[in-house]
C-alpha positions as CSV (number, residue, x, y, z in Angstrom):
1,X,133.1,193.2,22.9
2,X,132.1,194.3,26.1
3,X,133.8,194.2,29.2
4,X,132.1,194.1,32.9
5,X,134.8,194.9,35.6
6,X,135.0,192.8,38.7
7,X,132.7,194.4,41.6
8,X,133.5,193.6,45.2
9,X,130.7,192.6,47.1
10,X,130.4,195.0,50.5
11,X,130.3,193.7,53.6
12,X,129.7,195.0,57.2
13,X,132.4,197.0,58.4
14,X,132.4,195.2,61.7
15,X,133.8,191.9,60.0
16,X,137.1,193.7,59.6
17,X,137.5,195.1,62.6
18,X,139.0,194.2,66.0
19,X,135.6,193.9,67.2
20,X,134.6,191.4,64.5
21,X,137.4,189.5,65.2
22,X,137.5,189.4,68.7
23,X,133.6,188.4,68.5
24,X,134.5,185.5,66.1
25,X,137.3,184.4,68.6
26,X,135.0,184.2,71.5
27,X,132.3,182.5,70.1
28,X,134.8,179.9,69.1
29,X,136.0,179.4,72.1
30,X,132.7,179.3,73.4
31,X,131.5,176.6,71.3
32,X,134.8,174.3,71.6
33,X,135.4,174.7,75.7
34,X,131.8,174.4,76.8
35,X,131.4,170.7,75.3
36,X,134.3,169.7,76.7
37,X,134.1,171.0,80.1
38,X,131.2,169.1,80.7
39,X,132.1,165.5,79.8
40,X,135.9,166.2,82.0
41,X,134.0,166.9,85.0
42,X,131.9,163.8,84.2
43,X,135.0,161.6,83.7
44,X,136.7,163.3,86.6
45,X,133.5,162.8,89.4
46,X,133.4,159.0,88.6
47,X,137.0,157.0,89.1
48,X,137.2,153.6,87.3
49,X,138.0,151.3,90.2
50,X,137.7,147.6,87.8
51,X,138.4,148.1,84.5
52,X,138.9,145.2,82.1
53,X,140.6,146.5,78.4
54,X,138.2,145.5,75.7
55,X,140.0,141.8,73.6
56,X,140.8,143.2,69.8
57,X,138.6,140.8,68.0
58,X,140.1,137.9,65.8
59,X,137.6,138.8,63.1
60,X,139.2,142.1,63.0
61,X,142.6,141.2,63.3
62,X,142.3,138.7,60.1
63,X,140.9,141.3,58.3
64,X,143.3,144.3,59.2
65,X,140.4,146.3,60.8
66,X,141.6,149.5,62.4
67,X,139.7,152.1,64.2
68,X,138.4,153.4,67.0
69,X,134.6,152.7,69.3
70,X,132.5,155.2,71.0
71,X,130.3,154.1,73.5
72,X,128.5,155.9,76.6
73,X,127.9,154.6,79.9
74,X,124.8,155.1,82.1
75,X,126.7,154.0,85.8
76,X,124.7,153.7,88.8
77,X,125.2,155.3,92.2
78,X,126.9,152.4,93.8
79,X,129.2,152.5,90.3
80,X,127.7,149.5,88.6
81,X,127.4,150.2,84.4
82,X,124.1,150.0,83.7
83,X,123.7,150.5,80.5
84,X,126.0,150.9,77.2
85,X,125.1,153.4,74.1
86,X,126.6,152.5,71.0
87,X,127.9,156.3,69.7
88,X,130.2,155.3,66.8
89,X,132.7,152.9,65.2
90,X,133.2,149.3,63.5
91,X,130.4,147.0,64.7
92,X,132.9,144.3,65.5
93,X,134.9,146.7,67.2
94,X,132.0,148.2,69.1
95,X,131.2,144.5,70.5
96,X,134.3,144.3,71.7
97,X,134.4,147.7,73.8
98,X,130.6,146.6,75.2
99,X,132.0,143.4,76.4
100,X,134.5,144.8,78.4
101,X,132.9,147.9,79.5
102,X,129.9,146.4,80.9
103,X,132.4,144.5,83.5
104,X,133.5,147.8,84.6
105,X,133.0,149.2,88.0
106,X,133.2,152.9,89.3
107,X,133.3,154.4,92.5
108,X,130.6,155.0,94.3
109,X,128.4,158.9,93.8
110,X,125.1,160.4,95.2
111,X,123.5,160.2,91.5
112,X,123.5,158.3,88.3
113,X,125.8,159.5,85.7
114,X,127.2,159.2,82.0
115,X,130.6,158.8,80.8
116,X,131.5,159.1,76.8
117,X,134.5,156.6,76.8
118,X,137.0,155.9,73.0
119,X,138.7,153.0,72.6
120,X,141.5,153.3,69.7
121,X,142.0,149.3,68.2
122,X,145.0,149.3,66.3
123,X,146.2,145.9,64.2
């Protein structure tokens, strides 16, 4: 019988140090702040003046559909929604959110803009 002993594979000598680690940290940081810093100033520039909630759908209710709809908003200068991109969720749920949003109306801005908005439907 013949028996191989278990070899280590080598790695860089920078994974385990501080610098490794404090590279690995950064660049996770990096990667989960700079997403998010840019939609919060997005939502923060335009202020919903009309909002109407989206209705939780019948259909959905019968059938004990829970969930949650992402859309994004194209809004005009004067604040208007112009447009509605369907980014994830139930359809039925999703046709819900459009119908409301699209009644929406945001103050007024300089440019057009985009706003990621969730809507959490709940039986």
């Amino acid at each position: 019988m013949h028996f191989t002993p278990f070899r280590r594979h080598a790695r860089p000598r920078w994974i385990g140090s501080t610098f490794g680690s404090a590279l690995f940290v950064a660049l996770l940081a990096l990667f989960l702040l700079v997403p998010n810093q840019s939609s919060f100033a997005q939502a923060v520039s335009r202020k919903v003046k009309n909002r109407v909630e989206p209705v939780y759908p019948d259909l959905a209710r019968r059938n004990n559909i829970s969930g949650s709809a992402r859309v994004e908003l194209l809004v005009t200068p004067d604040g208007r929604v112009k447009d509605v991109k369907v980014l994830g969720g139930n359809p039925v749920l999703v046709q819900a959110v459009m119908a409301a949003v699209v009644k929406w109306k945001y103050e007024p801005a300089t440019e057009e803009s985009s706003v990621v908005i969730k809507f959490d439907f709940n039986p």
